[in-house]
C-alpha positions as a Python dict, from the first residue, in 0.01 Angstrom:
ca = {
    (1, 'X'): (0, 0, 0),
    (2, 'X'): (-80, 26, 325),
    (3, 'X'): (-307, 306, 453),
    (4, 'X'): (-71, 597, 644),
    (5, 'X'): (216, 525, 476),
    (6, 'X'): (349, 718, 328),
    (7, 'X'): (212, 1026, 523),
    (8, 'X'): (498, 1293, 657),
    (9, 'X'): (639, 1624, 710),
    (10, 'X'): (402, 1917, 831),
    (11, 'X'): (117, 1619, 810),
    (12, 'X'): (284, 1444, 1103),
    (13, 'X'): (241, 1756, 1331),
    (14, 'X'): (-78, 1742, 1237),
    (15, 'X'): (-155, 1401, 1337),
    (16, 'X'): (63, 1422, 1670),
    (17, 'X'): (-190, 1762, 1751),
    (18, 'X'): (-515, 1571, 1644),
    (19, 'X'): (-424, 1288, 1857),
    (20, 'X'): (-331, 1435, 2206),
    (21, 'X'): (-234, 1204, 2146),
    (22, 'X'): (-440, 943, 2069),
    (23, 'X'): (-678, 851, 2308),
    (24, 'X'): (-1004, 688, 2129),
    (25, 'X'): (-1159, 500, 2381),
    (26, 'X'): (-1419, 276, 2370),
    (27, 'X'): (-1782, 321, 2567),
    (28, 'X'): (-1738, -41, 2635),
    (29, 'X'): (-1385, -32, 2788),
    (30, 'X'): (-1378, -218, 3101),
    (31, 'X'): (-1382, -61, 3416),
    (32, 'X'): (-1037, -64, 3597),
    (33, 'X'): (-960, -87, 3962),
    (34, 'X'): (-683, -31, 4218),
    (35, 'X'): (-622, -411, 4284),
    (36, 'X'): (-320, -620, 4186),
    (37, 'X'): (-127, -831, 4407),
    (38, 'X'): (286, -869, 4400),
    (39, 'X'): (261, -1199, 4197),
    (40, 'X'): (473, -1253, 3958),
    (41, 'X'): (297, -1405, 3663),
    (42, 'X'): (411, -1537, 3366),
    (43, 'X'): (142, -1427, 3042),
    (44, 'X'): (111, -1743, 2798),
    (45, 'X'): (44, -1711, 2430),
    (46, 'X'): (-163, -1893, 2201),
    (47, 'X'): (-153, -1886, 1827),
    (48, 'X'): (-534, -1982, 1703),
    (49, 'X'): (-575, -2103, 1349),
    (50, 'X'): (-778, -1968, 1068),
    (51, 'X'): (-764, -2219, 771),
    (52, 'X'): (-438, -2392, 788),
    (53, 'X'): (-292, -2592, 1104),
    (54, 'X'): (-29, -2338, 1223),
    (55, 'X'): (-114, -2090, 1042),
    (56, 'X'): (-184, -1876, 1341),
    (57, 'X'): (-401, -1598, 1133),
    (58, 'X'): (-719, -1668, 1387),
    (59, 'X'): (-609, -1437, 1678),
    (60, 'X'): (-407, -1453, 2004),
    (61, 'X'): (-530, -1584, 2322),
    (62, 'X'): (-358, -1480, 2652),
    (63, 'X'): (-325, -1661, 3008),
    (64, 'X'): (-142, -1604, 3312),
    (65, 'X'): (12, -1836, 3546),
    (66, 'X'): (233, -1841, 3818),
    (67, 'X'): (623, -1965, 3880),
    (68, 'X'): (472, -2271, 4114),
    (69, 'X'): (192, -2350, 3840),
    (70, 'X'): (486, -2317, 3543),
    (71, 'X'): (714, -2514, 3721),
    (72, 'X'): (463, -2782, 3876),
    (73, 'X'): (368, -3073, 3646),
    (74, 'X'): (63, -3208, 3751),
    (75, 'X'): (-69, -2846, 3708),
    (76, 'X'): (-270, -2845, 3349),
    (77, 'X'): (-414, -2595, 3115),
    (78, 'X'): (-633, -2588, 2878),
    (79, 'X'): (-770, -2260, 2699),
    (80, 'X'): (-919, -2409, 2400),
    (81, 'X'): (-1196, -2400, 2293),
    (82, 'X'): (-1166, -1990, 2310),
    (83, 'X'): (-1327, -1868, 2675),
    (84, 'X'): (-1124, -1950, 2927),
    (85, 'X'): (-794, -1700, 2836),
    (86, 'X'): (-840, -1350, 2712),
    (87, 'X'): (-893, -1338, 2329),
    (88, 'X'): (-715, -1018, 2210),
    (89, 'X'): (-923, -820, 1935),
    (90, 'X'): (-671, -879, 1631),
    (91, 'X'): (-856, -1080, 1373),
    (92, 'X'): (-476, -1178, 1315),
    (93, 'X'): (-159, -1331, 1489),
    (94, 'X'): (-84, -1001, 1773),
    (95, 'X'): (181, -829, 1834),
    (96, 'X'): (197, -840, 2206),
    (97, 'X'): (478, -663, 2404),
    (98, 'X'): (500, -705, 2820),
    (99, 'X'): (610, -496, 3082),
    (100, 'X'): (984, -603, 3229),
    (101, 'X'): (756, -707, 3574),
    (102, 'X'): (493, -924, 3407),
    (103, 'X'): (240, -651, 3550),
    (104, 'X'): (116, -517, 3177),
    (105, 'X'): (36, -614, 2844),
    (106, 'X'): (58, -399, 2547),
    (107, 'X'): (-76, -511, 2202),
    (108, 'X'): (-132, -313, 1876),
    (109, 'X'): (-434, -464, 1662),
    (110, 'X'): (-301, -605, 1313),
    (111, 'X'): (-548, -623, 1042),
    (112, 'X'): (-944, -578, 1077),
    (113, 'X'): (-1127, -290, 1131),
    (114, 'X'): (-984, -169, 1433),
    (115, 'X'): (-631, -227, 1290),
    (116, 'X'): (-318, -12, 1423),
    (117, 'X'): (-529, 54, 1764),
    (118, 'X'): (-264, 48, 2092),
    (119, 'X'): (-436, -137, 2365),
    (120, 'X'): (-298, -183, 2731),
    (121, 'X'): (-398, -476, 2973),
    (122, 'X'): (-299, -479, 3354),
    (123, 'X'): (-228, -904, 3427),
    (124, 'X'): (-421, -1013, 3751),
    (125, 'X'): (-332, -1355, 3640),
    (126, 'X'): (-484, -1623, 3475),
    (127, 'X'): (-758, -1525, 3293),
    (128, 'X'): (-790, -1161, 3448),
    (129, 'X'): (-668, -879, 3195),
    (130, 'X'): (-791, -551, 3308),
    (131, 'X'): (-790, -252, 3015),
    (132, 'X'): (-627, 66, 3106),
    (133, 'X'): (-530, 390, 3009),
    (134, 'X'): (-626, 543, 2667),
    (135, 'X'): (-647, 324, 2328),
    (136, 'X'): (-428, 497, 2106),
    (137, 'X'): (-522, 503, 1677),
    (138, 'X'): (-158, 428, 1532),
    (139, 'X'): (-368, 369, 1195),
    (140, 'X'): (-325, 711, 1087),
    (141, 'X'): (82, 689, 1064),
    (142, 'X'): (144, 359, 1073),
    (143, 'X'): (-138, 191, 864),
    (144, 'X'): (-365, -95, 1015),
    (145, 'X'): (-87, -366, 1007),
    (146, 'X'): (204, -196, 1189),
    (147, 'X'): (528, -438, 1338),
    (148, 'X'): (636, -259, 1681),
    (149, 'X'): (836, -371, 1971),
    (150, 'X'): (849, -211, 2337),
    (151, 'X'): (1176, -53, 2245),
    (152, 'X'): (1334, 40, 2607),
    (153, 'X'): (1108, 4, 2959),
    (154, 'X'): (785, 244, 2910),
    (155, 'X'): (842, 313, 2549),
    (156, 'X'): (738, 107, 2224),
    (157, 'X'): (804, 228, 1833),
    (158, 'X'): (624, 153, 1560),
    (159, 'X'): (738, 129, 1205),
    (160, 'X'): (677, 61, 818),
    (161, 'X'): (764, 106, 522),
    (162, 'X'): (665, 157, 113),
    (163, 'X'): (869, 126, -174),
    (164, 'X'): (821, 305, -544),
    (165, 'X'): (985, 221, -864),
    (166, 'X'): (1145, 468, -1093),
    (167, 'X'): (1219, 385, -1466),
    (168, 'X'): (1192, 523, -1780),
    (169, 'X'): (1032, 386, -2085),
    (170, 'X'): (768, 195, -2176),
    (171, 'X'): (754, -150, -2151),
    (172, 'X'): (914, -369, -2259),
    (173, 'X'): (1168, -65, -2344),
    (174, 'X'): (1192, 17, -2017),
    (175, 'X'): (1544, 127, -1842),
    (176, 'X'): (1577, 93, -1427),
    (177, 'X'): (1632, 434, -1267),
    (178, 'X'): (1616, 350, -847),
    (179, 'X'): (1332, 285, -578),
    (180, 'X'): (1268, 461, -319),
    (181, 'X'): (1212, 330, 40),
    (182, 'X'): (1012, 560, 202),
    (183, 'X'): (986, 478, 634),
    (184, 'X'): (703, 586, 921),
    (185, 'X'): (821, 583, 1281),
    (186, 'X'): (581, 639, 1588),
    (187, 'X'): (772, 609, 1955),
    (188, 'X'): (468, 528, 2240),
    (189, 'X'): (429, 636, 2582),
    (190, 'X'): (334, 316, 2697),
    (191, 'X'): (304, 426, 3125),
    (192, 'X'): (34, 663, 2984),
    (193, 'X'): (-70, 540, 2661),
    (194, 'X'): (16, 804, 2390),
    (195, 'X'): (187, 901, 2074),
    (196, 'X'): (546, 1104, 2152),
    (197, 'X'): (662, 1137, 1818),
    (198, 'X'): (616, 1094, 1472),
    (199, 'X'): (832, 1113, 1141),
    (200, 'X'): (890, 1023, 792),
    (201, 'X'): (1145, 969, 542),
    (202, 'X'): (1382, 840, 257),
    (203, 'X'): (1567, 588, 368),
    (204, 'X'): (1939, 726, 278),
    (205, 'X'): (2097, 532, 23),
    (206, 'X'): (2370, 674, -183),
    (207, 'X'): (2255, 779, -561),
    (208, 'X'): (2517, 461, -602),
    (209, 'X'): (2325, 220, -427),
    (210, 'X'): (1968, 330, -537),
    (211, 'X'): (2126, 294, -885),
    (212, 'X'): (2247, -53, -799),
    (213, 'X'): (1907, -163, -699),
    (214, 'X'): (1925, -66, -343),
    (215, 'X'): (1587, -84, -188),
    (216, 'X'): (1446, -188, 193),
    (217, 'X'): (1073, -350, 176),
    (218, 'X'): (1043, -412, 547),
    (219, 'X'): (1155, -328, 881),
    (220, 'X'): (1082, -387, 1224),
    (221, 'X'): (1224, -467, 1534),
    (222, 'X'): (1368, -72, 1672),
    (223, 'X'): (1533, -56, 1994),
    (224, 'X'): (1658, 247, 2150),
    (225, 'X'): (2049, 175, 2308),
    (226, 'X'): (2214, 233, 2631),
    (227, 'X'): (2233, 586, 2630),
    (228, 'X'): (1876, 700, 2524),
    (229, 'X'): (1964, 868, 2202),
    (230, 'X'): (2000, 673, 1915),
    (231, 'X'): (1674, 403, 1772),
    (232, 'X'): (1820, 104, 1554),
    (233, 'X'): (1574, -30, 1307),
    (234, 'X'): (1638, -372, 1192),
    (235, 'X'): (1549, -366, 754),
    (236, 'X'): (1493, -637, 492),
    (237, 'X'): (1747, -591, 262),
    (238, 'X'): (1661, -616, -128),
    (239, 'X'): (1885, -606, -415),
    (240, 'X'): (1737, -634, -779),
    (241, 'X'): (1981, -622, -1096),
    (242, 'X'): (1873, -331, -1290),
    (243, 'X'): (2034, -500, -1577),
    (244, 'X'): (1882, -756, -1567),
    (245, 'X'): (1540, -848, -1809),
    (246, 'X'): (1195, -693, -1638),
    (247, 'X'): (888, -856, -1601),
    (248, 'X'): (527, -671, -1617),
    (249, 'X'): (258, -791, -1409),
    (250, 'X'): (4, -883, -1580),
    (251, 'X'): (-319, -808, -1346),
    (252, 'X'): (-157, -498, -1148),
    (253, 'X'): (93, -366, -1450),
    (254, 'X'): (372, -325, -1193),
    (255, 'X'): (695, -356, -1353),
    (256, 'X'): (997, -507, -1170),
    (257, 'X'): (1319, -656, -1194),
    (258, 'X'): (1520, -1002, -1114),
    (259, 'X'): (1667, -1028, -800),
    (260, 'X'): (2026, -971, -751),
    (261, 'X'): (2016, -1119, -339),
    (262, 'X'): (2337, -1309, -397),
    (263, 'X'): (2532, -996, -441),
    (264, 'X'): (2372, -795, -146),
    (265, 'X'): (2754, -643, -1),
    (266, 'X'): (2604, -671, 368),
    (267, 'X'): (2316, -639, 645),
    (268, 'X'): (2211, -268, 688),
    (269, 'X'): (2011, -83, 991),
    (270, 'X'): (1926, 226, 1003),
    (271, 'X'): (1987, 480, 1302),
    (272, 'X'): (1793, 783, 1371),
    (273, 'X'): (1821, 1003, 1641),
    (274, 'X'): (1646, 1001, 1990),
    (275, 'X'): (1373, 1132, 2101),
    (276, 'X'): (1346, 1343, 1800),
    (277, 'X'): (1352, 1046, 1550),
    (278, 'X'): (1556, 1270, 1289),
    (279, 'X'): (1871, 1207, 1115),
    (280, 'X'): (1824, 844, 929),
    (281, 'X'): (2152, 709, 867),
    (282, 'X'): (2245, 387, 742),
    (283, 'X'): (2553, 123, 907),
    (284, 'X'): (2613, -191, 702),
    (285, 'X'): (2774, -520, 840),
    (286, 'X'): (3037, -674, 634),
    (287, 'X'): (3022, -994, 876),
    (288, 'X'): (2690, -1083, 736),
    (289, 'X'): (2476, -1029, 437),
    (290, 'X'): (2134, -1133, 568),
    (291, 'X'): (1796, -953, 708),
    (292, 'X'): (1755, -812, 1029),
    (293, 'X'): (1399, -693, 1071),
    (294, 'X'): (1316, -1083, 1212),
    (295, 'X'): (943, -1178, 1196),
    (296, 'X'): (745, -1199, 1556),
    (297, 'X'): (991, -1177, 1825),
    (298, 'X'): (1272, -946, 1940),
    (299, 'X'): (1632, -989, 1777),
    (300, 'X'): (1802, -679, 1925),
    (301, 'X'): (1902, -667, 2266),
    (302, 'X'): (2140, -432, 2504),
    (303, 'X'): (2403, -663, 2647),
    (304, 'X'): (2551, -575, 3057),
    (305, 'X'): (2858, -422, 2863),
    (306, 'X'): (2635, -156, 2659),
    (307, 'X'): (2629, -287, 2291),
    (308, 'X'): (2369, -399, 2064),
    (309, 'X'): (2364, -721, 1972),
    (310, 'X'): (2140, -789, 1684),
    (311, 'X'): (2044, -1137, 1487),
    (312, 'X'): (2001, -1178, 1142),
    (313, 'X'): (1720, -1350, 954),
    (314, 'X'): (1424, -1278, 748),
    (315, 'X'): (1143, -1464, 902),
    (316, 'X'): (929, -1801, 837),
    (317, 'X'): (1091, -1891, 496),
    (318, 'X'): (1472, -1813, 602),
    (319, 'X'): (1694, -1830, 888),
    (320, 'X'): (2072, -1717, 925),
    (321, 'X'): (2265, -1817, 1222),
    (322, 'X'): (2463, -1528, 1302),
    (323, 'X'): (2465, -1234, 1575),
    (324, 'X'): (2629, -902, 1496),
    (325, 'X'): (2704, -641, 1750),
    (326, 'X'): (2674, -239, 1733),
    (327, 'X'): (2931, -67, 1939),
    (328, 'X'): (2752, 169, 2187),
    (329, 'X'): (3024, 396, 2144),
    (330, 'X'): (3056, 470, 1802),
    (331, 'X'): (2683, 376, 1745),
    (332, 'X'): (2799, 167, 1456),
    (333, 'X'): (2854, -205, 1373),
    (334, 'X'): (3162, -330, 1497),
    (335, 'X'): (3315, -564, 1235),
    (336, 'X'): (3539, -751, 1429),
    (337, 'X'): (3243, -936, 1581),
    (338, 'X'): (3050, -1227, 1483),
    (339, 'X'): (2863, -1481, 1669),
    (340, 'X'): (2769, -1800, 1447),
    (341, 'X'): (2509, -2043, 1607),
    (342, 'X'): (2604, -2299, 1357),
    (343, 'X'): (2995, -2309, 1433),
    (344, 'X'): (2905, -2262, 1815),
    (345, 'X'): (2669, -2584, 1763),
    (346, 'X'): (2892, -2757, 1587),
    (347, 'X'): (2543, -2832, 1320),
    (348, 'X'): (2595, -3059, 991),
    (349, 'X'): (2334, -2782, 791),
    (350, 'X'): (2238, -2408, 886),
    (351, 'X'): (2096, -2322, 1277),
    (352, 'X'): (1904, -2112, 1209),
    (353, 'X'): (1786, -1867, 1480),
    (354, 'X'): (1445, -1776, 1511),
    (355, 'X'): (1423, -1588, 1827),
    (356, 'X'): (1656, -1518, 2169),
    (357, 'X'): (1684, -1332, 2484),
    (358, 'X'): (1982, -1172, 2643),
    (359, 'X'): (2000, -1301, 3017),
    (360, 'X'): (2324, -1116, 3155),
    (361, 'X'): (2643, -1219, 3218),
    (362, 'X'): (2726, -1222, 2825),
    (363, 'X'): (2459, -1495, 2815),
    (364, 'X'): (2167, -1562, 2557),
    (365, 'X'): (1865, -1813, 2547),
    (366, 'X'): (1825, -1871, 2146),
    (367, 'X'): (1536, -2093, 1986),
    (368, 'X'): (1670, -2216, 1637),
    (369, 'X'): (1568, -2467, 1376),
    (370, 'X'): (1810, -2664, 1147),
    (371, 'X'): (1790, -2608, 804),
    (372, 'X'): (1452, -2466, 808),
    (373, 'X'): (1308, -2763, 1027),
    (374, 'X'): (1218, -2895, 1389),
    (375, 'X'): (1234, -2657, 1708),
    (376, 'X'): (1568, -2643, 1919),
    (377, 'X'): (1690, -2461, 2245),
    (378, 'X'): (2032, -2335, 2311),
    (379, 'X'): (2232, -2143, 2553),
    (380, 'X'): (2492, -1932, 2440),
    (381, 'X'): (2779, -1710, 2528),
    (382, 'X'): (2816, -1404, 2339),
    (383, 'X'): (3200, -1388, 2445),
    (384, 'X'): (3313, -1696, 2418),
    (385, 'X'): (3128, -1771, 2141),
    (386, 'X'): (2975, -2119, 2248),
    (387, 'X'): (2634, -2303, 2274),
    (388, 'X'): (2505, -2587, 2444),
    (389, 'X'): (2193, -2752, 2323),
    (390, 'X'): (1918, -2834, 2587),
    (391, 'X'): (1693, -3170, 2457),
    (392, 'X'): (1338, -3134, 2493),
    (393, 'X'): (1134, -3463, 2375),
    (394, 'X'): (965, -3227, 2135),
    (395, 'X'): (1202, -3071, 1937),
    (396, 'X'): (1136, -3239, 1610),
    (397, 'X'): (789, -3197, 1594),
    (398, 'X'): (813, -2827, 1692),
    (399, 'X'): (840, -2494, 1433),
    (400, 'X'): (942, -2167, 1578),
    (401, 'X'): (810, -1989, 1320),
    (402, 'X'): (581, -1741, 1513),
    (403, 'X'): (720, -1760, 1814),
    (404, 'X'): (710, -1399, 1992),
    (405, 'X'): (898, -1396, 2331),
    (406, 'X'): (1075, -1570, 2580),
    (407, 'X'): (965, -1463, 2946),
    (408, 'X'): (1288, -1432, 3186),
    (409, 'X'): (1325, -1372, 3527),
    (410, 'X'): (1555, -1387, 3786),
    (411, 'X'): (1774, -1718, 3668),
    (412, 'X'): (1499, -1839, 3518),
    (413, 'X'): (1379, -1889, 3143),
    (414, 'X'): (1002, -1968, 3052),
    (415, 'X'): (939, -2111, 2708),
    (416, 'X'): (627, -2313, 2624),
    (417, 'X'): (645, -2584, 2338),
    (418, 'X'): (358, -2703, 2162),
    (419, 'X'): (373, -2876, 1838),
    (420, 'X'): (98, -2805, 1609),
    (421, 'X'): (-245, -2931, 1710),
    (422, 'X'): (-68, -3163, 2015),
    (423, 'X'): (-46, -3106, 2369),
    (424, 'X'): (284, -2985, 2513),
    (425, 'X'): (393, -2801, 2875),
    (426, 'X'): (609, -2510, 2997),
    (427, 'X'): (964, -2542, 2985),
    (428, 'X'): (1163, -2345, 3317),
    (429, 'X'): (1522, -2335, 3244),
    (430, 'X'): (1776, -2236, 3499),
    (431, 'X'): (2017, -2087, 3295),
    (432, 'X'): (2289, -2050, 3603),
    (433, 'X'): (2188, -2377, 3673),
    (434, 'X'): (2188, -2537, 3340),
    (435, 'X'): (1835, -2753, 3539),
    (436, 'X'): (1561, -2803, 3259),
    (437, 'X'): (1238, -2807, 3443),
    (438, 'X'): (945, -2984, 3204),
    (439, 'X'): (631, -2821, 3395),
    (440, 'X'): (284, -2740, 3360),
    (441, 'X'): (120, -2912, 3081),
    (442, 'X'): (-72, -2752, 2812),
    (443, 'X'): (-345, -2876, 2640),
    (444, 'X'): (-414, -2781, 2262),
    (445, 'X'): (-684, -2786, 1956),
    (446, 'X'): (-636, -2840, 1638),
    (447, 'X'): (-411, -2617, 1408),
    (448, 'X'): (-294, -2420, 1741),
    (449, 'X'): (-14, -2339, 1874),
    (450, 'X'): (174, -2140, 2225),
    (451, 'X'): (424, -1868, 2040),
    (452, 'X'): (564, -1690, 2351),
    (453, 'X'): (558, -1610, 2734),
    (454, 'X'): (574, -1274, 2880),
}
């Protein structure tokens, strides 16, 4: 169990007061300055190993280059071996969020010693991050391996999540009674590094569902909608058959049950009100039956006609193809809608998606595999519900696995591809257009990989 789990009520006051939020800076913090031109850059990622190729488990290295150096390819970079890019200070894979301008950086620490500290970088480009404002300890709510997002412009949330079993008996006698799901939330000033608000609680199953094996073992992924009062939180959906034969551990003792995932009745996210993070509430999709917590990158995003529109899929060892939508009005799922990547495609096998980006217009940018393999691009439209594939030359040797954001702006889309351990370059993809751009080239080492631009 995580440390600062499952901390809440009159505790979280407490924390919020002890924090002031948050600031525990460093002696050593660089020193900051007034200077940053109106550059635009565009902050590369880079996935280092740690025992297996592509593992990604060795930290995150960070570079910035321009639109004429992503676009231009006789430009080359190469940050490997570690010195010439930033190296964040998560011993693992970050979490790194950007400003909608490029300008700043935001990362919490996952894993290590310093785990669940907020850091924020001002981008000077290439290999220039400058540290500002206060480092904020997250630790104490969220434990040292929190998932967060920047959930609107200025403001990120942090989440987990523990589960407990209930049952009676002793085993092998033992008789299922429910487990609980008990959530952390922390929303983040991130303009002026802080902690706004904290809370804690059941998630809100019916005594039905709890006693149907009901439970929720991750989430991630919150966004705040349109309107600035409602936080969706994206959840990993579990089902176990309490009548089913349980199993003891037999190092740890834990007792559990067979999974009953085939008979999951839908996806599920829960709502809670905003700012004061209160109210959990549950709203279940009966267009799709599959997680929606994804695994590195955003899957929610407000569309130019208000409504959420949220992907399904459960991270590195499954992928679903389909895109739901929560009606900003009624701040539940409307179940008229569905979006399948695999019927838009018109794929033998599933399409996976394994992350996207709303660009306007009712347009997305989506990065899929097919049936769990290779590394594909696609535009879609969220109304007409149609994609069109754009080739790269690497898209069979690629895996999308980690991949953490797709950098957008203006009309154009920056995405760089690198299989594992080979060289690759920046894609720039005018998506009004429909012009692929192959640009700047990018070097790599062995068992790396780029996972996102920013």
């Amino acid at each position: 169990m995580k440390k600062g789990q499952l901390l809440r009520g009159a505790l979280f006051g407490a924390v919020i007061a002890s924090l002031t939020l948050g600031g525990c800076k460093k002696d050593n913090e660089p020193a900051t300055d007034d200077k940053q031109d109106d550059t635009r850059w565009i902050t590369l990622t880079a996935a280092l190993k740690q025992t297996t190729d592509g593992d990604g488990n060795g930290g995150t290295l960070v570079y910035a280059i321009s639109h004429d150096q992503a676009i231009n390819p006789a430009y080359e970079l190469d940050i490997f071996p570690v010195g010439k890019g930033l190296k964040l200070e998560s011993p693992r894979t970050s979490r790194v969020q950007a400003s909608a301008d490029g300008k700043y950086l935001y990362d919490i620490q996952y894993t290590g010693a310093d785990g669940g500290i907020f850091q924020k970088f001002r981008v000077d480009g290439e290999g220039k991050f400058v540290r500002e404002g206060n480092e904020v300890n997250a630790a104490i709510i969220l434990g040292t391996s929190p998932r967060w997002v920047k959930s609107t412009e200025g403001i990120g949330v942090g989440v987990s999540i523990a589960t407990e079993t209930a049952y009676t008996g002793t085993f092998p006698a033992v008789t299922f009674g429910s487990i609980k799901s008990t959530a952390a939330v922390a929303s983040l000033n991130l303009d002026n590094p802080s902690i706004l608000n904290t809370a804690s609680f059941e998630v809100p199953f019916t005594a039905e569902e709890l006693a149907q094996g009901y439970s929720i073992g991750r989430i991630d992924m919150p966004i705040i909608n349109q309107a600035k009062n409602k936080v969706y939180i994206g959840g990993n959906l579990s089902k176990v058959n309490p009548n089913g034969t349980p199993t003891q551990n037999a190092t740890s003792g834990v007792i559990s049950w067979p999974s009953d995932a085939a008979n999951i009745k839908g996806t599920v996210t829960i709502v809670l009100d905003y700012p004061t993070l209160k109210n959990p509430k549950l709203i279940w999709s009966t267009k799709s039956k599959y997680g929606n917590n994804g695994y590195r990158t955003m899957i929610q995003h407000i569309g130019d006609d208000g409504h959420v529109y949220q992907a399904t899929g459960t991270g590195p060892t499954a992928a679903f193809p389909h895109i739901l939508r929560i009606d900003k009005n009624t701040n539940d799922y409307d179940n008229t809608y569905l979006f399948d990547l695999s019927q838009a495609l018109g794929v033998t096998g599933v399409a996976g998606i394994k992350a996207w980006r709303y660009l306007g217009n009712n347009k997305g940018f989506v990065m899929y595999d097919i049936n769990k393999t290779g590394g594909y691009l696609a535009l879609i439209d969220l109304n007409a519900k149609t994609a069109t594939k754009i080739a790269t030359e690497y898209e069979a040797k690629l895996n999308f696995d980690q991949h953490q954001s797709i950098a957008v702006q203006g009309d154009n889309v920056y995405v760089p591809l690198t299989p594992v351990s080979e060289a690759g370059n920046v894609f720039v993809y005018n998506w009004k257009t429909g012009t692929l751009t192959k640009g700047a080239k990018l070097a790599n080492g062995t068992g790396h990989r780029f996972i996102g631009a920013y």
